[in-house]
Jmol script that loads the backbone (N, CA, C; Angstrom):
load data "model"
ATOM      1  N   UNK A   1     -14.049  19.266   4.602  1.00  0.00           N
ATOM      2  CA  UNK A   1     -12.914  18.396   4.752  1.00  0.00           C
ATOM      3  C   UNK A   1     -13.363  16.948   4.927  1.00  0.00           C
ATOM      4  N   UNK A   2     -14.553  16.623   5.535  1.00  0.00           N
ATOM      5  CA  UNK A   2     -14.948  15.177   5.701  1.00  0.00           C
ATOM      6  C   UNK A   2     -14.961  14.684   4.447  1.00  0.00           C
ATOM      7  N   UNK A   3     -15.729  15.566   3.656  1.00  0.00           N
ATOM      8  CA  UNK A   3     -16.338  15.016   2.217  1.00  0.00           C
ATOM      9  C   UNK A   3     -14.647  14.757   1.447  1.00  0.00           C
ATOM     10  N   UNK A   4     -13.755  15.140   1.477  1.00  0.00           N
ATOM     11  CA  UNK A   4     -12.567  14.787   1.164  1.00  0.00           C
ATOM     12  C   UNK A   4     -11.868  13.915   1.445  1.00  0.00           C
ATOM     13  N   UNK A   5     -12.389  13.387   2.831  1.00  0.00           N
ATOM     14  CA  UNK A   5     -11.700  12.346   3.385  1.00  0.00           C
ATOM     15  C   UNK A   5     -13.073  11.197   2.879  1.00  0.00           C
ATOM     16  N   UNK A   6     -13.742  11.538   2.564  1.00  0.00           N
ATOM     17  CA  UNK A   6     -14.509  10.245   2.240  1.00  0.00           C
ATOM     18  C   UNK A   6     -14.154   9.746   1.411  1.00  0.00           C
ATOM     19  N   UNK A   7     -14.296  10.940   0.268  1.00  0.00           N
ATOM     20  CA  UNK A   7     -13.507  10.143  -1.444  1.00  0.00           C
ATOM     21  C   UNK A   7     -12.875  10.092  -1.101  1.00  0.00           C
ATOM     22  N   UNK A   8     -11.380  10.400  -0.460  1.00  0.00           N
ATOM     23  CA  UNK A   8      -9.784   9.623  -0.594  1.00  0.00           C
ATOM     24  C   UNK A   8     -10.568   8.093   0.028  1.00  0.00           C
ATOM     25  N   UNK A   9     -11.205   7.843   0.507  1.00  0.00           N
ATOM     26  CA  UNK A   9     -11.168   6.704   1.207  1.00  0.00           C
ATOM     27  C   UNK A   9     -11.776   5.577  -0.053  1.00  0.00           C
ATOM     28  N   UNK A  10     -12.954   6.152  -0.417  1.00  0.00           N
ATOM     29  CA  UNK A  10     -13.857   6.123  -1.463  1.00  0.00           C
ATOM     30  C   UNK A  10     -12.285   5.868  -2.916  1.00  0.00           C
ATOM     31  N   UNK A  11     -11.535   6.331  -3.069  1.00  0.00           N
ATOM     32  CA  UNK A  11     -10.581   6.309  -3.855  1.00  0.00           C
ATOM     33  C   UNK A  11      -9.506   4.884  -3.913  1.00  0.00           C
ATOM     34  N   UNK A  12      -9.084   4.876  -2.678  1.00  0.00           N
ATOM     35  CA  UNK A  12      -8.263   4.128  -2.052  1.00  0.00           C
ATOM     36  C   UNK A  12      -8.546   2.625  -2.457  1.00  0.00           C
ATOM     37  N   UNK A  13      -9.995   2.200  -1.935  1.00  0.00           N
ATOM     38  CA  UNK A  13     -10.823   1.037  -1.969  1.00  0.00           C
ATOM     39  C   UNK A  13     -10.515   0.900  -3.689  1.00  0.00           C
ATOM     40  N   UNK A  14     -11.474   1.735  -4.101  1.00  0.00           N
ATOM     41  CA  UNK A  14     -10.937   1.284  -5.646  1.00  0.00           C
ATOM     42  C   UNK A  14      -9.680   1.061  -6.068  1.00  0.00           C
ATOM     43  N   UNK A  15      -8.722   1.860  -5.418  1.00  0.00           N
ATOM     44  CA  UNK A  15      -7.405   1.485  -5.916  1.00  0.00           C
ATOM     45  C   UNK A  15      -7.175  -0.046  -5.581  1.00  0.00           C
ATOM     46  N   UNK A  16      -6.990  -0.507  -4.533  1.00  0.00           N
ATOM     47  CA  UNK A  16      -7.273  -1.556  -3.691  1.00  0.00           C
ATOM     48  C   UNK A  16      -7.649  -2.824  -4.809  1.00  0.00           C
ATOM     49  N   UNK A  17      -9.038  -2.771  -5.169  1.00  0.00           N
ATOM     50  CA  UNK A  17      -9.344  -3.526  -5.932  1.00  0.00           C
ATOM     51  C   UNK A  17      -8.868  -3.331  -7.207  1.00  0.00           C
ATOM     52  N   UNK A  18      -8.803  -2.499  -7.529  1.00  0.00           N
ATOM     53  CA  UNK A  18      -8.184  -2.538  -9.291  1.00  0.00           C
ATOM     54  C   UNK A  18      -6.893  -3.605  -8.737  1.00  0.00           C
ATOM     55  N   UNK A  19      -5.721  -3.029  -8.249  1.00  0.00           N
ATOM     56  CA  UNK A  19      -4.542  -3.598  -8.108  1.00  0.00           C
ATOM     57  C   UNK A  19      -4.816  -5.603  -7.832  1.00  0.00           C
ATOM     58  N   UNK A  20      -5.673  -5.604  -7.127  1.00  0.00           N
ATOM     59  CA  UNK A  20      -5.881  -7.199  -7.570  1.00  0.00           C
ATOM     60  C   UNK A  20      -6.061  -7.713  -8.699  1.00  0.00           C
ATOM     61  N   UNK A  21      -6.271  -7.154  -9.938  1.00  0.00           N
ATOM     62  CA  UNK A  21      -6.863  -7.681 -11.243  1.00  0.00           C
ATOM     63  C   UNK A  21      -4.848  -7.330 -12.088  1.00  0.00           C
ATOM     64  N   UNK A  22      -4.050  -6.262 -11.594  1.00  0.00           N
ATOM     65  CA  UNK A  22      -2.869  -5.905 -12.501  1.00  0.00           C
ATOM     66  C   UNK A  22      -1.468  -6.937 -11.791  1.00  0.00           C
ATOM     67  N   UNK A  23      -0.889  -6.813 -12.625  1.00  0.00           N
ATOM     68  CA  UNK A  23      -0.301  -7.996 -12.916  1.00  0.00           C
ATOM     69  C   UNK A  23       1.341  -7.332 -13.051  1.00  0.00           C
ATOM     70  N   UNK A  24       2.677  -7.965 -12.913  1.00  0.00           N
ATOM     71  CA  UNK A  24       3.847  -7.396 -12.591  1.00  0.00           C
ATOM     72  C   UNK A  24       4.478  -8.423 -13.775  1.00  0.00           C
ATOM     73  N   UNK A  25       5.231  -8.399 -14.580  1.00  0.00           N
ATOM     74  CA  UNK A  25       6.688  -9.275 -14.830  1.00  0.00           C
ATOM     75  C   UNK A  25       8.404  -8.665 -14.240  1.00  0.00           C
ATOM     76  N   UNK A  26       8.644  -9.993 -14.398  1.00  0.00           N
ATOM     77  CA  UNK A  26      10.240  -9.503 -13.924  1.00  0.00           C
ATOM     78  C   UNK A  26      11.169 -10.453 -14.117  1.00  0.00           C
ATOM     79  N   UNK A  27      12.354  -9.903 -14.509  1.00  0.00           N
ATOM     80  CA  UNK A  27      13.425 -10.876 -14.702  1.00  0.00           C
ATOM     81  C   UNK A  27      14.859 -11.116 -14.141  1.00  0.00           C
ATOM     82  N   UNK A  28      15.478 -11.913 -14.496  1.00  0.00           N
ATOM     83  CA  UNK A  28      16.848 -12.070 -13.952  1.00  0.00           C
ATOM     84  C   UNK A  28      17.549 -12.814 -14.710  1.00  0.00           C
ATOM     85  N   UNK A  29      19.109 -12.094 -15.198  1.00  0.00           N
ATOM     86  CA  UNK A  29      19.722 -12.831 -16.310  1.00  0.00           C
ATOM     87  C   UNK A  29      19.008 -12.605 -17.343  1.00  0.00           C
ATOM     88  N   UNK A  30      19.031 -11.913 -17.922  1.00  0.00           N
ATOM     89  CA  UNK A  30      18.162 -11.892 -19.448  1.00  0.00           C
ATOM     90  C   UNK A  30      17.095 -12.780 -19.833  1.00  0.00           C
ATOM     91  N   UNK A  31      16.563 -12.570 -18.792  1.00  0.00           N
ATOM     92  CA  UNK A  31      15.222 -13.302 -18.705  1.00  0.00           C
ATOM     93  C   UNK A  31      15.190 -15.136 -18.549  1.00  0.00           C
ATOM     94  N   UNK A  32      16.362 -15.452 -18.297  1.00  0.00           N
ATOM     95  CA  UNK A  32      16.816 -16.890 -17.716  1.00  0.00           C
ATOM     96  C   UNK A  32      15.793 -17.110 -16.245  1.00  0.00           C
ATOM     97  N   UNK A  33      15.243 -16.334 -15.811  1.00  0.00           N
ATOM     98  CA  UNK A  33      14.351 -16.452 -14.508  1.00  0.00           C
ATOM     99  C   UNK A  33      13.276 -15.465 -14.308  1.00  0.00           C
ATOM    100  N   UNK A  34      11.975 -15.840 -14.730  1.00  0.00           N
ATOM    101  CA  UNK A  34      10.777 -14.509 -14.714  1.00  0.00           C
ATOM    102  C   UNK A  34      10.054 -15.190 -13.985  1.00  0.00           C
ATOM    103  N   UNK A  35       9.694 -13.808 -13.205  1.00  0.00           N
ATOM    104  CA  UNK A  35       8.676 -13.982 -12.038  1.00  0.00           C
ATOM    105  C   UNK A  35       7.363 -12.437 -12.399  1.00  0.00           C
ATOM    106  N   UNK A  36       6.051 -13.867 -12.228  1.00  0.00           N
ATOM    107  CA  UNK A  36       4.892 -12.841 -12.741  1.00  0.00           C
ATOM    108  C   UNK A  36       3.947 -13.030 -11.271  1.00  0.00           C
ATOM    109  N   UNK A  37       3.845 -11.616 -10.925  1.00  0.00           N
ATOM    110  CA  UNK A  37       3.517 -11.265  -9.432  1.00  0.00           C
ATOM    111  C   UNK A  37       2.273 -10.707  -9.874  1.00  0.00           C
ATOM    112  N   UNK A  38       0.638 -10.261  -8.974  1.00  0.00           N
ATOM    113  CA  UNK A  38       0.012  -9.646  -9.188  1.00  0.00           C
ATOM    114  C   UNK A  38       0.117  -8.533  -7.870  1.00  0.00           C
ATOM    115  N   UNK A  39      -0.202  -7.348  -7.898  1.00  0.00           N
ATOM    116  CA  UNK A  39       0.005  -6.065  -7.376  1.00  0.00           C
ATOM    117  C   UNK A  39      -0.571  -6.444  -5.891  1.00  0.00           C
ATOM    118  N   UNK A  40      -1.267  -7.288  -5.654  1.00  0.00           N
ATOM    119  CA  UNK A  40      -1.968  -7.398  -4.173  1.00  0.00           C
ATOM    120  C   UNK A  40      -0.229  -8.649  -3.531  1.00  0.00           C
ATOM    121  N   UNK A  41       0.584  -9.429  -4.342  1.00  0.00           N
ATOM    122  CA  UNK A  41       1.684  -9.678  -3.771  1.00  0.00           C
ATOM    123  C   UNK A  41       1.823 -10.958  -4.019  1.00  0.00           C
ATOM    124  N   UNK A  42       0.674 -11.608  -4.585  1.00  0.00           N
ATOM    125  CA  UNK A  42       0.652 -12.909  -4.904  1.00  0.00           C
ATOM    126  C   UNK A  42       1.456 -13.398  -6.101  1.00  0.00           C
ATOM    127  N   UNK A  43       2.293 -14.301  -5.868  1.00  0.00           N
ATOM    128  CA  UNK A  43       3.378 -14.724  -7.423  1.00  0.00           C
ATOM    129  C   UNK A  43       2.875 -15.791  -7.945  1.00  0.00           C
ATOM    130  N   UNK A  44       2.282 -15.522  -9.307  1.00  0.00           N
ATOM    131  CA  UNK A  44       1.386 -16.653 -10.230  1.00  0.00           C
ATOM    132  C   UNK A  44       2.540 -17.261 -10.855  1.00  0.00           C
ATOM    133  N   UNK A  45       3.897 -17.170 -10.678  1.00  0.00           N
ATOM    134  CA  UNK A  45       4.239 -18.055 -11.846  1.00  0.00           C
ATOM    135  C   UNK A  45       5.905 -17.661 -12.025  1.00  0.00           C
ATOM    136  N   UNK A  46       6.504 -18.697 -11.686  1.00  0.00           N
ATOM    137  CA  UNK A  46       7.848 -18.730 -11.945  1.00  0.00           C
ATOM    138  C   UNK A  46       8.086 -19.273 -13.382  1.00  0.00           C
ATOM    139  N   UNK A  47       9.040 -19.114 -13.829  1.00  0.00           N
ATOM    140  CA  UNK A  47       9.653 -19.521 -14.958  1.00  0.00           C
ATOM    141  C   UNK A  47      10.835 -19.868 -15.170  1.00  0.00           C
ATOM    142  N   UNK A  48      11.538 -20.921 -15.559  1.00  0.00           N
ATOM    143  CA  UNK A  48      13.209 -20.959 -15.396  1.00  0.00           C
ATOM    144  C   UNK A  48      13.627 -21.511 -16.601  1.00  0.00           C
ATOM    145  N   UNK A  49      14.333 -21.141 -17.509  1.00  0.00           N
ATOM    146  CA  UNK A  49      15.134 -21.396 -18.616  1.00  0.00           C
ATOM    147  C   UNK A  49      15.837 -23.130 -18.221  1.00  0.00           C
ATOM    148  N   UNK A  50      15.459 -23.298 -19.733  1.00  0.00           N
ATOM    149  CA  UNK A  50      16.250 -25.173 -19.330  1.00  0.00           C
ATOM    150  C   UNK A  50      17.444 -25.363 -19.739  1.00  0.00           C
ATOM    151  N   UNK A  51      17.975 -24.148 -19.696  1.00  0.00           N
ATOM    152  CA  UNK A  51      19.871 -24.083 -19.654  1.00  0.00           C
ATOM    153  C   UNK A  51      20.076 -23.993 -17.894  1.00  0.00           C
ATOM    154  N   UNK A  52      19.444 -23.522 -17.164  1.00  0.00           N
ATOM    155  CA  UNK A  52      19.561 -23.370 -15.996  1.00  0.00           C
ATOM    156  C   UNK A  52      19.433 -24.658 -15.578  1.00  0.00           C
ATOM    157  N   UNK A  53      19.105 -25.273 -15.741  1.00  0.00           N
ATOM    158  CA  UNK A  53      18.893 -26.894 -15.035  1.00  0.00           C
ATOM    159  C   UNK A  53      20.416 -27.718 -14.429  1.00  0.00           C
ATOM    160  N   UNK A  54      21.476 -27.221 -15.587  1.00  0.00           N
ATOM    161  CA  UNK A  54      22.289 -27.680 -14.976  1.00  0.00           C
ATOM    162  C   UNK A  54      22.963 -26.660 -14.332  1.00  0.00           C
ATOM    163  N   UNK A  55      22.669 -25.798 -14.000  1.00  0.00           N
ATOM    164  CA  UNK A  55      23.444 -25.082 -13.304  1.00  0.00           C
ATOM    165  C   UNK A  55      23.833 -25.215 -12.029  1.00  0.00           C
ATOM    166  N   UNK A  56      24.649 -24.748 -11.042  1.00  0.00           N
ATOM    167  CA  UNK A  56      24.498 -25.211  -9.393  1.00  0.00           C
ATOM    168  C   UNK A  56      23.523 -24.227  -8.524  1.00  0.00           C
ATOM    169  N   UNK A  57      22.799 -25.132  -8.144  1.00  0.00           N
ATOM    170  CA  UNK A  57      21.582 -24.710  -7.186  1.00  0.00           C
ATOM    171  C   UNK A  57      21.841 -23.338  -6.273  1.00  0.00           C
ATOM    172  N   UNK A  58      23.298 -22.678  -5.965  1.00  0.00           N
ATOM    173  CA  UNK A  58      23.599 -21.291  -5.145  1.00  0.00           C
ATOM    174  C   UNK A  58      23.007 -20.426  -6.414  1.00  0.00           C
ATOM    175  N   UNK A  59      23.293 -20.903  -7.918  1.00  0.00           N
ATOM    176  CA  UNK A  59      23.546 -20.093  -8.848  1.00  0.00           C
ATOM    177  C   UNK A  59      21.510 -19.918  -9.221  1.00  0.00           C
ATOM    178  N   UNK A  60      21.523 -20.994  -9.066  1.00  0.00           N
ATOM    179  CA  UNK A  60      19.335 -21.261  -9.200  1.00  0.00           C
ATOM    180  C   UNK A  60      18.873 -19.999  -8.423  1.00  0.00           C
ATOM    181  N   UNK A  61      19.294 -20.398  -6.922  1.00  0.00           N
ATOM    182  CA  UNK A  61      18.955 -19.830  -6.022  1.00  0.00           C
ATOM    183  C   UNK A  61      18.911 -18.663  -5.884  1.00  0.00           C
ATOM    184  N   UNK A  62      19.764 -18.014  -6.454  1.00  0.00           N
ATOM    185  CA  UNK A  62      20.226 -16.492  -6.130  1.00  0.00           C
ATOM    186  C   UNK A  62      19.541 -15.494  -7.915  1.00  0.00           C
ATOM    187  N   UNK A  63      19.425 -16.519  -8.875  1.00  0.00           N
ATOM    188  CA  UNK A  63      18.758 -15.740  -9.681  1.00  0.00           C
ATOM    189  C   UNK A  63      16.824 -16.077  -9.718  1.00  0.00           C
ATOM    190  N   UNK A  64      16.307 -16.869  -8.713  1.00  0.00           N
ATOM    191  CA  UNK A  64      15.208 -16.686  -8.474  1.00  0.00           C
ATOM    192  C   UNK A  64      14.870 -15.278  -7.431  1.00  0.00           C
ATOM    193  N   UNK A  65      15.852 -15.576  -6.694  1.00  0.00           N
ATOM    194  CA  UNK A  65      15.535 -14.452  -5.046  1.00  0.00           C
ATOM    195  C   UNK A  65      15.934 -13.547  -6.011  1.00  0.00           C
ATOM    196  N   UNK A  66      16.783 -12.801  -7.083  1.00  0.00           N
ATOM    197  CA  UNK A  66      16.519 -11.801  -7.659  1.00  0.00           C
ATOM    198  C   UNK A  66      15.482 -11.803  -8.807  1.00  0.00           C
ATOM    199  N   UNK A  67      15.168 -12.051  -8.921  1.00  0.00           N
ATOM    200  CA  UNK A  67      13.625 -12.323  -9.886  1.00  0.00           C
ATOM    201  C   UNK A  67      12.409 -11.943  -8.919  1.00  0.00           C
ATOM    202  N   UNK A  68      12.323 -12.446  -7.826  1.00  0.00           N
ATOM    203  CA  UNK A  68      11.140 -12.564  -6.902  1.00  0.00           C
ATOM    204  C   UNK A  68      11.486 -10.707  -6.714  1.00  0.00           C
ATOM    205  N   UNK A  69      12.856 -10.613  -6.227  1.00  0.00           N
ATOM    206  CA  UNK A  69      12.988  -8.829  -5.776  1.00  0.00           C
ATOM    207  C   UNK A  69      12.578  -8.318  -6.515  1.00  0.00           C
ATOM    208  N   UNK A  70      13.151  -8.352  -8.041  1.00  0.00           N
ATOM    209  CA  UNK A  70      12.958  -7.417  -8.827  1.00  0.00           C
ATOM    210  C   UNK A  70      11.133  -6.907  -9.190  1.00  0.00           C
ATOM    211  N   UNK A  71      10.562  -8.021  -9.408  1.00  0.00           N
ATOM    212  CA  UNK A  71       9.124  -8.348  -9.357  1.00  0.00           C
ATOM    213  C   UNK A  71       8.194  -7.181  -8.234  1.00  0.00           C
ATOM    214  N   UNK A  72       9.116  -8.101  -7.257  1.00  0.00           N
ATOM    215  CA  UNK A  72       8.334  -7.185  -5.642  1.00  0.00           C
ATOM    216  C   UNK A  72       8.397  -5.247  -6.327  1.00  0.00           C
ATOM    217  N   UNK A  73       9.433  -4.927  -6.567  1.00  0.00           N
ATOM    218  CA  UNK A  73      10.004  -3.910  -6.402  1.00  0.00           C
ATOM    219  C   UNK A  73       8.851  -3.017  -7.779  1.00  0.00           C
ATOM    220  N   UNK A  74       8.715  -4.025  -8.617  1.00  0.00           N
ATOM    221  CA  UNK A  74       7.832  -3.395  -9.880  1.00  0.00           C
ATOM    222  C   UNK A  74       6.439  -3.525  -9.490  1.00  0.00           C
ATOM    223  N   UNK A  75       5.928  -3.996  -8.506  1.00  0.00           N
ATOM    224  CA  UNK A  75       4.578  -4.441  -7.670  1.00  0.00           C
ATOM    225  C   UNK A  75       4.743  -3.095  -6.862  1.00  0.00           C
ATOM    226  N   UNK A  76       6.153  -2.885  -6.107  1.00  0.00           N
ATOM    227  CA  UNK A  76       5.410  -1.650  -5.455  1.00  0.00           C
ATOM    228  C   UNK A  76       5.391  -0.149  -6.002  1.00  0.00           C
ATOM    229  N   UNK A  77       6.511   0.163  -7.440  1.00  0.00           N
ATOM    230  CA  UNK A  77       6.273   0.880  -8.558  1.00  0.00           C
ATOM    231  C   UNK A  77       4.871   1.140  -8.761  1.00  0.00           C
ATOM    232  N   UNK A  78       4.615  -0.141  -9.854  1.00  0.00           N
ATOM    233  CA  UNK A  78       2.579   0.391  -9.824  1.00  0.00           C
ATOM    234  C   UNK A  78       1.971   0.179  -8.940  1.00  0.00           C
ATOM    235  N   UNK A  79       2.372  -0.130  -7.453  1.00  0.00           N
ATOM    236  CA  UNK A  79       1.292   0.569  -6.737  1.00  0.00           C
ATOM    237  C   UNK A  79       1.214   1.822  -6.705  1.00  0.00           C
ATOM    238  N   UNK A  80       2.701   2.624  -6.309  1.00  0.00           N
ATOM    239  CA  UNK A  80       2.543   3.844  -5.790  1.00  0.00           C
ATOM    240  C   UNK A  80       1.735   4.641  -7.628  1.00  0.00           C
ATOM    241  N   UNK A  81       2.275   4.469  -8.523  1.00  0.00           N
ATOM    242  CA  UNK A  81       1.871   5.000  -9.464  1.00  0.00           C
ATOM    243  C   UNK A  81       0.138   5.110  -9.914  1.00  0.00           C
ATOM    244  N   UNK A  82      -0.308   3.629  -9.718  1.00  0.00           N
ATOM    245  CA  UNK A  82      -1.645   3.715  -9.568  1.00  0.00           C
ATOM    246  C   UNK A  82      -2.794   4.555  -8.499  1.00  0.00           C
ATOM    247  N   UNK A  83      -1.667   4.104  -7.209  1.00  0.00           N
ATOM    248  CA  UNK A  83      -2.496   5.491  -5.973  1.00  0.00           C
ATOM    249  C   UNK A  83      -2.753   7.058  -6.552  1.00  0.00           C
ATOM    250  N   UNK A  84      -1.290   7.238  -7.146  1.00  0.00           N
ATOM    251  CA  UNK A  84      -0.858   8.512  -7.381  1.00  0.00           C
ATOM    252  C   UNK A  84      -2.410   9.313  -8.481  1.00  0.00           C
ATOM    253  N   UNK A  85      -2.054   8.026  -9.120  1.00  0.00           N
ATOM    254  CA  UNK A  85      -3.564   8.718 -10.377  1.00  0.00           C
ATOM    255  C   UNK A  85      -4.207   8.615  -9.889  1.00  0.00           C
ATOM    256  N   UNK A  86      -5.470   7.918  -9.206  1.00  0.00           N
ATOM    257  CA  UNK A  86      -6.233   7.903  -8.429  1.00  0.00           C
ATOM    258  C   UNK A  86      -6.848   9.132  -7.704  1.00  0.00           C
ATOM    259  N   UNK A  87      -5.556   9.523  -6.824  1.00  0.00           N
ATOM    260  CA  UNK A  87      -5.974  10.297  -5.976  1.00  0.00           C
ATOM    261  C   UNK A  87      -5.359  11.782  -6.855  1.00  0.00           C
ATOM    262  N   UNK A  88      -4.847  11.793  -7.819  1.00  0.00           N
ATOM    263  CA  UNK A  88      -4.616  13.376  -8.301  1.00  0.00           C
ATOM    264  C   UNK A  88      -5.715  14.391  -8.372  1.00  0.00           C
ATOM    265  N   UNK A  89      -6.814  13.747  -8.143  1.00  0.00           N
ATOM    266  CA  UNK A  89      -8.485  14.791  -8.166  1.00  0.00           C
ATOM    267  C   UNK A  89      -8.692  15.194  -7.137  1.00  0.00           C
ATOM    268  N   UNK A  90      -8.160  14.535  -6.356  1.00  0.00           N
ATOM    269  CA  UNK A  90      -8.783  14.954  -5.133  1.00  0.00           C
ATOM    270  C   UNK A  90      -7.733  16.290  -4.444  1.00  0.00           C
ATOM    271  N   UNK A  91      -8.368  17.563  -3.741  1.00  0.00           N
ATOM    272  CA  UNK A  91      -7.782  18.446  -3.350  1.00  0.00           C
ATOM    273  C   UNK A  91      -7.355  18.396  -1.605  1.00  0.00           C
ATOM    274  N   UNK A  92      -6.471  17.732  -1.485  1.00  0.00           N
ATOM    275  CA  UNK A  92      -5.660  17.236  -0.149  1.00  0.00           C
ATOM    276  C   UNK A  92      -5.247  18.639   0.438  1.00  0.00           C
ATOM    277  N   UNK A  93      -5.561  19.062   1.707  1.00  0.00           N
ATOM    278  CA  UNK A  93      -4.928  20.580   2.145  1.00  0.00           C
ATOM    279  C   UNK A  93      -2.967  20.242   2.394  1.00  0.00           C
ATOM    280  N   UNK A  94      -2.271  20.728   2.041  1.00  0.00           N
ATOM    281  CA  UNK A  94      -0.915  20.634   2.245  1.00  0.00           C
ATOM    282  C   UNK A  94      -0.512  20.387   3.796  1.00  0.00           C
ATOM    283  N   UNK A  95      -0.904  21.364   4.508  1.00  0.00           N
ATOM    284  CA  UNK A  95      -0.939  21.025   6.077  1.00  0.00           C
ATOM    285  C   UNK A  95      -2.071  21.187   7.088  1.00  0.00           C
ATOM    286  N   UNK A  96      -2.247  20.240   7.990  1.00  0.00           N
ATOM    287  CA  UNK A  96      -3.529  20.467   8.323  1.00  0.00           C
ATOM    288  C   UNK A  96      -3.841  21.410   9.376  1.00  0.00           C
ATOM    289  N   UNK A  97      -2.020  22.428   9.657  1.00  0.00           N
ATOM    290  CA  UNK A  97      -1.888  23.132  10.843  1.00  0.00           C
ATOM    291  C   UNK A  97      -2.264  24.004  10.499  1.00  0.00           C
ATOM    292  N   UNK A  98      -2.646  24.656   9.133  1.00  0.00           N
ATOM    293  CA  UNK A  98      -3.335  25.708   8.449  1.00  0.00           C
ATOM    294  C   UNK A  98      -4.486  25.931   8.479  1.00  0.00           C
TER     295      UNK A  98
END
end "model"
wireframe off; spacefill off
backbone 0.3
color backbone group
């Protein structure tokens, strides 16, 4: 069981680092507002359509904060998805009261 808990750990780390190098898009309004996040949480890069310029700033406002969500929400998608592969090799006991 140690040796199992080493690789998950041994697993993890790599996951860890891969996810710093992958990268998220996301949008809002048909793509009038994209936000490109990388998986560790950091947002490289807003984007805003130059029809939006005149728009009123509640209306700016509220389709960035859904851009930033939507983003977050696809950041924590491939995380869990990337853990998931990761660790599918490894043979985890179901309960440890067994």
């Amino acid at each position: 069981m140690l040796e199992q808990a080493q690789k998950m750990q041994l697993n993890l780390q790599e996951v860890q680092e891969k996810l710093k190098d992958i990268e998220v898009e996301s949008d809002a309004s048909s793509s009038l507002v994209k936000v490109r996040m990388s998986c560790s949480g950091k947002v490289l890069s807003v984007q805003i359509d130059d029809s939006l310029m005149e728009s009123d700033k509640n209306t700016l406002e509220n389709l960035i904060t859904a851009a930033m969500n939507s983003a977050n929400d696809a950041k924590e998608e491939r995380i869990k998805s990337e853990t998931k592969k990761t660790m599918e090799g490894i043979d985890l006991p179901k309960n440890i009261d067994d």
